[in-house]
C-alpha positions as CSV (number, residue, x, y, z in Angstrom):
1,X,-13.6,-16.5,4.1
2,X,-10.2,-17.3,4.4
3,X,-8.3,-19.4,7.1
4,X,-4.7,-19.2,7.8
5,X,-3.0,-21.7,9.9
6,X,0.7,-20.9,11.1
7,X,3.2,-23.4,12.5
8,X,6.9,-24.5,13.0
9,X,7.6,-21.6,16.2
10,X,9.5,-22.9,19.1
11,X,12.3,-22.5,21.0
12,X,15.8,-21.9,19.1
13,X,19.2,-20.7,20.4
14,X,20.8,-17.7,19.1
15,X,21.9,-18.3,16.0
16,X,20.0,-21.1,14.8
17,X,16.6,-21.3,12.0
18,X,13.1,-21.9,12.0
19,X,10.9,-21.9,9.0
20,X,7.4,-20.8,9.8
21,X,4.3,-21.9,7.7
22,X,0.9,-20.5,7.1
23,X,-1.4,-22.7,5.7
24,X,-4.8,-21.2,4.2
25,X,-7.9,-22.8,3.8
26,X,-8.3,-21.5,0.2
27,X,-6.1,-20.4,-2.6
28,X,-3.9,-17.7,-2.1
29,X,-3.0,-18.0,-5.8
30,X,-5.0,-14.6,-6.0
31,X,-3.7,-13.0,-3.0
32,X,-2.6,-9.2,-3.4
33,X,0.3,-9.5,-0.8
34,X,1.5,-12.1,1.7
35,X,2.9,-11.1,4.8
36,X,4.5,-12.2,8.3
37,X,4.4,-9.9,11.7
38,X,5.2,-10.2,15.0
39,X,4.7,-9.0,18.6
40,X,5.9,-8.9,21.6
41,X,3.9,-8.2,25.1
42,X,2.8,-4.6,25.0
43,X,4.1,-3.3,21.2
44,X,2.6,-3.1,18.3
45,X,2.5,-6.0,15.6
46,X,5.4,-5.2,13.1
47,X,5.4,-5.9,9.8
48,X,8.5,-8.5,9.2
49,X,8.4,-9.5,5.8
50,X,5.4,-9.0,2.7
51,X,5.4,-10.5,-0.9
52,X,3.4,-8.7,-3.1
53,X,1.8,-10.8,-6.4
54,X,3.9,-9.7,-9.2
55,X,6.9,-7.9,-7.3
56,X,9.5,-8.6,-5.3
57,X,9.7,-9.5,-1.5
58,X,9.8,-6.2,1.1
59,X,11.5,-6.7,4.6
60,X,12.1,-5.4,7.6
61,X,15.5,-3.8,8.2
62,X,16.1,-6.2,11.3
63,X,15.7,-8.6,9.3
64,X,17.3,-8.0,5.7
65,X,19.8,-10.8,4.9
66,X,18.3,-13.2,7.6
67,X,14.6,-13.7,6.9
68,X,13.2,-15.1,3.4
69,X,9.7,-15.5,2.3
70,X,8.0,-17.5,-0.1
71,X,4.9,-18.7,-1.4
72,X,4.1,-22.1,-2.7
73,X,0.4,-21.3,-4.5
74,X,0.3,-25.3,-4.9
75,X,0.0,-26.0,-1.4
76,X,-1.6,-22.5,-0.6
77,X,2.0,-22.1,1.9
78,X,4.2,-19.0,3.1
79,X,6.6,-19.4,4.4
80,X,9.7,-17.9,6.6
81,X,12.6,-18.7,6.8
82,X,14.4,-17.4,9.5
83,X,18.7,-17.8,9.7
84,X,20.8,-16.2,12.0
85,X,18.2,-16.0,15.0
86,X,18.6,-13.4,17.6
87,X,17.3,-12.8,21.4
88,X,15.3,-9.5,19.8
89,X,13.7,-12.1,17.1
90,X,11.6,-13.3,20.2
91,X,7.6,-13.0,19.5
92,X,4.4,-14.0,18.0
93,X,4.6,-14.9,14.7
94,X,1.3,-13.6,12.4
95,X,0.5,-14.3,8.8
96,X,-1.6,-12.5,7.3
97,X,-2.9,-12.4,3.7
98,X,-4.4,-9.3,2.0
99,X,-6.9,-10.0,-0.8
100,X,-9.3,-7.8,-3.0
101,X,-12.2,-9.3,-0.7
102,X,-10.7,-8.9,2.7
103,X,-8.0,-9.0,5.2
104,X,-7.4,-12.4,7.4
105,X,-4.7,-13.0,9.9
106,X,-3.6,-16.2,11.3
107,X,-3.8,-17.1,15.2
108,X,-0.1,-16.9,15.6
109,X,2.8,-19.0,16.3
110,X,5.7,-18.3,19.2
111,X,9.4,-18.1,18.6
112,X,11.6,-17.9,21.3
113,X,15.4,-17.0,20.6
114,X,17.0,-18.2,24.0
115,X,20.1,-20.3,25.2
């Protein structure tokens, strides 16, 4: 069992950065993929951003040239960076981390893009 702890949401105005964190409770050294999401009220949970062990970093198109991932296996951390924020970047932010053994998900953190 896995535990994953996200933090660093809150309010922003356009055009400013947050970085988000995910914390796990165990090492993620052996984690097939790493991944953010987010949703809004009503809509599905969209995949935002995913780093696969071994490859390169996959990202939305909204998001391409803003957003940045990254793992620190030391500290069992994701992370997102987010540049640029927009009003649309509004939601709940969800990590999630896919091993051989399982799928876990984080509780969520808010962002709100807003002057």
């Amino acid at each position: 069992q896995v535990q994953l702890v996200e933090s660093g949401g809150g309010l922003v105005q356009p055009g400013g950065s947050l970085r988000l964190s995910c914390a796990a409770s165990g090492s993620i050294s052996s984690s097939y993929a790493m991944s953010w999401y987010r949703q809004t009220p009503g809509k599905q949970r969209d995949l935002v951003a995913t780093l696969i062990s071994g490859s390169s970093a996959n990202y939305a198109d909204s998001v391409k040239g803003r957003f940045t991932i990254s793992r620190d296996n030391a500290k069992n951390t994701v992370y997102l960076q987010m540049n640029s924020l927009k009003p649309e970047d509004t939601a709940v932010y969800y990590c999630k981390a896919t091993f051989r053994f399982g799928i876990y998900w984080g509780q969520g953190t808010q962002v709100t893009v807003s002057s």
